[in-house]
TILUMFI-689082 format. One record per atom (N, C-alpha, C): x, y, z; residue in one letter. Coordinates in steps of 0.2 Angstrom, whole numbers, plus 5000, padded with zeros to 4 digits. Layout:
<recs>
XYZA/...
</recs>
This chain:
<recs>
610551246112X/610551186108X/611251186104X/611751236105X/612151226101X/612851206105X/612851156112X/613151156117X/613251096114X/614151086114X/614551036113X/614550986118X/614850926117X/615050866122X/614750886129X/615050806132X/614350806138X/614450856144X/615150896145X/615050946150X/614451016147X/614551006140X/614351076137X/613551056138X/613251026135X/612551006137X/612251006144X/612650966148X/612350986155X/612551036158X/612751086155X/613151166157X/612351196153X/612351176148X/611751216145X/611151206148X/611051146152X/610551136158X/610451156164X/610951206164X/611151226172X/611051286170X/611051306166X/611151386163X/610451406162X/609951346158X/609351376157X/609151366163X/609051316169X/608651316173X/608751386178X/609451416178X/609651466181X/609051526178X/609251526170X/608851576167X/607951596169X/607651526171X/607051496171X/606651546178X/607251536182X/607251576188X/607051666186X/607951656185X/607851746183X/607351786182X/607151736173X/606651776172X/606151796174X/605851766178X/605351776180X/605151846187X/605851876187X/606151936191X/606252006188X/606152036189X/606352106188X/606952126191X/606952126198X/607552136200X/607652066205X/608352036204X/608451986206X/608951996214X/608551956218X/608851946226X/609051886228X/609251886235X/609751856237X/609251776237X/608451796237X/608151746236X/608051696229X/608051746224X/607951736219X/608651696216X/609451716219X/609851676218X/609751606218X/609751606224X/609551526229X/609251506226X/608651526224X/608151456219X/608451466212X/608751516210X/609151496204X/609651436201X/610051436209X/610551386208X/610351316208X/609751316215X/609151246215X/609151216210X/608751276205X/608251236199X/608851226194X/609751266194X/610051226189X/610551166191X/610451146197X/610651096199X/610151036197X/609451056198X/608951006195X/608850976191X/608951036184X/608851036179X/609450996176X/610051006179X/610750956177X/610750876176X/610250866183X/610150806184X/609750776181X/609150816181X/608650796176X/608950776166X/609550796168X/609550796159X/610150726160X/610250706164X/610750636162X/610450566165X/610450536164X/609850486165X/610150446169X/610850446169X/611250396174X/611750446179X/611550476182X/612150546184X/612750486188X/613250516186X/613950496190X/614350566194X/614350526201X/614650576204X/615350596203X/615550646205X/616050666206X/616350686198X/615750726197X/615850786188X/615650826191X/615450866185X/615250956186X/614250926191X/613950886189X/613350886193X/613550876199X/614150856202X/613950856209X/614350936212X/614750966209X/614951026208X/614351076208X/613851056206X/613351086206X/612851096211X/612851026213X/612351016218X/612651036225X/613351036227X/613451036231X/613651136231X/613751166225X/613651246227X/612951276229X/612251246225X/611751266228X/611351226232X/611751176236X/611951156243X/611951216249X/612551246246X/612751316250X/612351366248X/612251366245X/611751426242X/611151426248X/610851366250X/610251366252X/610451406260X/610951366265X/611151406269X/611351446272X/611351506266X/611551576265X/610651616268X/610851656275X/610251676273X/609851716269X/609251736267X/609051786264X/609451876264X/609651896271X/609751946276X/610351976272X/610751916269X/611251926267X/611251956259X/611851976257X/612052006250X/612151956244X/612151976239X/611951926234X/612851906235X/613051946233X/613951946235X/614251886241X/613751896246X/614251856253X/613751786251X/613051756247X/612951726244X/613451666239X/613651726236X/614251696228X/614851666232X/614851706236X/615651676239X/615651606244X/614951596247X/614751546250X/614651496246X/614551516238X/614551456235X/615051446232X/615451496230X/616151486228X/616651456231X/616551446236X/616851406242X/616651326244X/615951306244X/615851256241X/615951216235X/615851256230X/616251226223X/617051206224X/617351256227X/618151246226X/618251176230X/617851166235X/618051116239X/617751056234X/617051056231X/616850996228X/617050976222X/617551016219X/618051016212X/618750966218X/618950996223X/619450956225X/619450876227X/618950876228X/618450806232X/618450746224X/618250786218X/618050746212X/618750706209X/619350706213X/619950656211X/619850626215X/619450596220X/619350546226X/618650516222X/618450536220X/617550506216X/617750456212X/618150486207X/618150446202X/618750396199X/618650316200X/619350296199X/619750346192X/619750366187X/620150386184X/620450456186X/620050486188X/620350556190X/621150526196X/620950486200X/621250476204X/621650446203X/621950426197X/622650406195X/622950426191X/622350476187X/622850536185X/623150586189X/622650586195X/622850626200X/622550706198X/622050706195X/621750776193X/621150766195X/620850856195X/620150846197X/619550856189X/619050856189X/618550846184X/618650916180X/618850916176X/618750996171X/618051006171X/617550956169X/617151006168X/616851036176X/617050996181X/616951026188X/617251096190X/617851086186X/618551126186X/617951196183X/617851186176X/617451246173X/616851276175X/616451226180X/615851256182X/616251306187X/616651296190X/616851336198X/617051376194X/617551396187X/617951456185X/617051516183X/616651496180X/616151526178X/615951556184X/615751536189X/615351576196X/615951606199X/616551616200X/617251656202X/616951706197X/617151706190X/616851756186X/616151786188X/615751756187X/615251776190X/615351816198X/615751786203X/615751826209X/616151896208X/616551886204X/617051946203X/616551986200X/616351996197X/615852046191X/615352076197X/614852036201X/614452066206X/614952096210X/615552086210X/615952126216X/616452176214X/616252206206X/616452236202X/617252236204X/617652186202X/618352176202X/618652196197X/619252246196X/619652246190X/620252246192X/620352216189X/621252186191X/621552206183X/621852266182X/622052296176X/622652226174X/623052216179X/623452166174X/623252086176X/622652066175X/622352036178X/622251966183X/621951936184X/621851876190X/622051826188X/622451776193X/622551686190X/621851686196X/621651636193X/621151606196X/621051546197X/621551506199X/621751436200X/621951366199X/622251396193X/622751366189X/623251356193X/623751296194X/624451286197X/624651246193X/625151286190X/625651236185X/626351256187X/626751196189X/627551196191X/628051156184X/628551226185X/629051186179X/629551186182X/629951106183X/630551076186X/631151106182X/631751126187X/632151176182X/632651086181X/633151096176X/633651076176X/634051086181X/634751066182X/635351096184X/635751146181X/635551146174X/635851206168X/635151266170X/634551276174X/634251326175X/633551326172X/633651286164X/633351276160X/632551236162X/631851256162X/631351206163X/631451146160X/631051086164X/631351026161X/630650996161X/630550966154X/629850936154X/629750886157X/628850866157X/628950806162X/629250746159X/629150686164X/629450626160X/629050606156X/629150536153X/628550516147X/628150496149X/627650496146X/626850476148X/626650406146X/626350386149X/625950326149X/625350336142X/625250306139X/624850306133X/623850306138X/623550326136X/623050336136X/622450276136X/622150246139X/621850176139X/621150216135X/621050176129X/620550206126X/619850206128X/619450236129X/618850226130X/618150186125X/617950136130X/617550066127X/617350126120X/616750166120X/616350166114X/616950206111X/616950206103X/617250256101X/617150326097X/616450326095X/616050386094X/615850446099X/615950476099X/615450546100X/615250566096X/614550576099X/613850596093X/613350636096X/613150686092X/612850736094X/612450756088X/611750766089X/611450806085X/610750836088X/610450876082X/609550896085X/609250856083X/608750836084X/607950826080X/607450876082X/607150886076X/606550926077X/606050876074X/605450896079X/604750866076X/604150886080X/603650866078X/603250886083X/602950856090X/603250776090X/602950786096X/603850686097X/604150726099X/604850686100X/605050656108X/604750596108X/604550566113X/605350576119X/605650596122X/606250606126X/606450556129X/605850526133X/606150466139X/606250406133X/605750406131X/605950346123X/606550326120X/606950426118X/607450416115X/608050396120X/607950426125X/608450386133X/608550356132X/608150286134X/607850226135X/608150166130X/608150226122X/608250176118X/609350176116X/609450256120X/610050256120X/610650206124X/610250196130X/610650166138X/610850116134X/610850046132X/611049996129X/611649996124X/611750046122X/612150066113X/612750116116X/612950146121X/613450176123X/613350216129X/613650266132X/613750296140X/613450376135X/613750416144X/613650486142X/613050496137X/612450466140X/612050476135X/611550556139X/611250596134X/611150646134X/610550656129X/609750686134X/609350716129X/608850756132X/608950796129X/608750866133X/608350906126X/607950946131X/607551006125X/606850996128X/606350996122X/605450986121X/605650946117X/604750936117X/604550886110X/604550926104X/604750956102X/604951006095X/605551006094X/605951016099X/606851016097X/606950966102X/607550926100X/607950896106X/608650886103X/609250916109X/609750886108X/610150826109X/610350786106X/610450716107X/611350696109X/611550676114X/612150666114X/612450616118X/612850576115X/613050496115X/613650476114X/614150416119X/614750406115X/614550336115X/614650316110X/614450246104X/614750196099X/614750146100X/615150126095X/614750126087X/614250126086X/613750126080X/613450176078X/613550246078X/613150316077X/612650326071X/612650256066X/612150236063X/611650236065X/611550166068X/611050176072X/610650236077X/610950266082X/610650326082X/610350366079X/610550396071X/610550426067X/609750406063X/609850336065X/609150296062X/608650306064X/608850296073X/608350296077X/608050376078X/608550416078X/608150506078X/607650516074X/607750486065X/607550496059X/606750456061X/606750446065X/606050406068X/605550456071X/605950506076X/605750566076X/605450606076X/606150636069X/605750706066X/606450716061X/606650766061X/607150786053X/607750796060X/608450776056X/609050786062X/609550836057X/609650866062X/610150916059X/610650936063X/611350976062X/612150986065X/612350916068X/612350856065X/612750806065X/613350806066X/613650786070X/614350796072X/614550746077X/615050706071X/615350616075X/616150616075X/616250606083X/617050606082X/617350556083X/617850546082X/618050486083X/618650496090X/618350466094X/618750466102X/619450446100X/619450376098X/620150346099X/620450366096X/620350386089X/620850446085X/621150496091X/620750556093X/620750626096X/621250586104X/621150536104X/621750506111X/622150496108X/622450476104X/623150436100X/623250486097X/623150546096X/623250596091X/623550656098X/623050656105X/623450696110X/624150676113X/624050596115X/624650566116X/625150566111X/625350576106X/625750596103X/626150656105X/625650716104X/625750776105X/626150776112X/625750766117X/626050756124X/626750696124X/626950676120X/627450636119X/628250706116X/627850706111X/628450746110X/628650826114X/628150836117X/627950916120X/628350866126X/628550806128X/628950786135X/629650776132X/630050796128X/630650786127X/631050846130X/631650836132X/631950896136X/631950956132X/631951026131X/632251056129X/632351106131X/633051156129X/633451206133X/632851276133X/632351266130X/631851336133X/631051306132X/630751326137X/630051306135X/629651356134X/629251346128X/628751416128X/628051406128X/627751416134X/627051426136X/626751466133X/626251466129X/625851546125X/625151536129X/624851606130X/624251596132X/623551626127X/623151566125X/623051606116X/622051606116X/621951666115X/621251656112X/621151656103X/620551586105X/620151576099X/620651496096X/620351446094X/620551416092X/620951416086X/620951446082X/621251466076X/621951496077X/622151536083X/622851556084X/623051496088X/622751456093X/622951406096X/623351366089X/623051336086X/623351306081X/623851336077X/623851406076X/624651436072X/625051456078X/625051446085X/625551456090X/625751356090X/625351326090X/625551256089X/626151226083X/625851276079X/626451266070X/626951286074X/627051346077X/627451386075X/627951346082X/627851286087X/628251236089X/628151256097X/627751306099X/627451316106X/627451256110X/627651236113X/627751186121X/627051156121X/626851226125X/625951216127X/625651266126X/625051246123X/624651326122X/623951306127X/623851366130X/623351376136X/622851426133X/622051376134X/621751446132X/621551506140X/621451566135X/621651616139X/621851686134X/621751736137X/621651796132X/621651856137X/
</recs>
């Protein structure tokens, strides 16, 4: 429940239906994987009312795609990697899905992060240590000058803002919190809409232009609590910025690689290029 924005919610739904599997095992096999990935591909679906291709749910459905034609016989290991390989390709697929991906010419981050999480996952079952450790498929190129010096990109295109301008997220608790209801009453009032949990807790998550009225409509519910409203077009005019000035020439660039939000931010004071999370 404590899962941010709409990758993080429907990550959270992949996770529990994966867990749902699990537990039910003692010691988990190459079959128990298989319907583990199933039912979080399900579960993914099941929690977004409108699924759009070419995100982290079709990344999903198409690694426990793979998953199912892995036979039994096999190792949980040659399993991950059959899925891991499906992933990689349906992360590359996701800038042909979606008109915007494909004009920025990128592929789906949250598609992006589901595939980095089961690579970690493959590497761990396959006890990998790489003491000075692994790129894991990141490609970033930096154009030299003729002085030798990297040269930033050119400038960027400003950001076309997105129709709703809220993201909003919160719980409700009640006792008996009707789900398809609260759907049903979100689909008309903004996209990305998200409601997931029981009828005692649910999480609610929306991009909107009115986060009053939702706030209202919970309060119908049951009691709402960790409210949390951003404002999109702010957080776009405020990156575009950033990425404006981070594109001006300069005779050194400096890429930091930083864990934890809190050092990102004192490596950004202290006039870092770009800072990558990473640890």
């Amino acid at each position: 429940m404590g899962a941010r924005g709409n990758s993080g919610v429907i990550l959270s739904q992949i996770v529990r239906g994966i867990c749902d599997v699990w537990g039910r095992s003692e010691k988990l096999t190459t079959r128990d994987f298989k319907d583990a990935l199933n039912e979080g591909a399900v579960s993914a679906y099941r929690a977004v009312k409108v699924p759009v291709e070419g995100t982290m749910l079709t990344v999903m459905r198409e690694m426990a795609t793979a998953a199912q034609s892995v036979p039994e016989t096999l190792s949980v290991g040659k399993l991950l990697a059959a899925v891991e390989e499906a992933g990689r390709v349906a992360v590359e697929r996701t800038t042909d899905q979606l008109p915007a991906l494909r004009k920025a010419g990128v592929v789906d981050a949250g598609g992006y992060g589901l595939l980095v999480i089961f690579r970690g996952v493959a590497a761990g079952m396959a006890t990998l240590t790489h003491a000075g450790g692994q790129v894991i498929g990141t490609r970033v190129a930096l154009r030299s000058t003729p002085g030798g010096a990297p040269q930033a990109p050119p400038p960027l295109e400003s950001s076309e803002l997105s129709v709703y301008r809220y993201c909003t997220s919160l719980l409700i608790k009640g006792e008996s919190v009707d789900i398809e209801a609260f759907e049903t009453f979100l689909q008309p009032i903004g996209d990305s809409a998200l409601v997931v949990g029981d009828p005692r807790l649910v999480k609610v998550h929306v991009h909107t232009n009115d986060p009053g009225v939702v706030l209202t409509e919970a309060l119908k519910h049951g009691a709402i609590g960790e409210v949390e409203i951003n404002d999109m077009h702010e957080q776009t005019r405020a990156r575009d910025q950033r990425l404006h000035q981070q594109a001006e020439d300069a005779g050194t660039v400096v890429v930091a690689v930083v864990a934890g939000q809190g050092n990102k931010e004192l490596f950004r004071e202290l006039g870092c290029h770009a800072v990558v999370d990473g640890g």
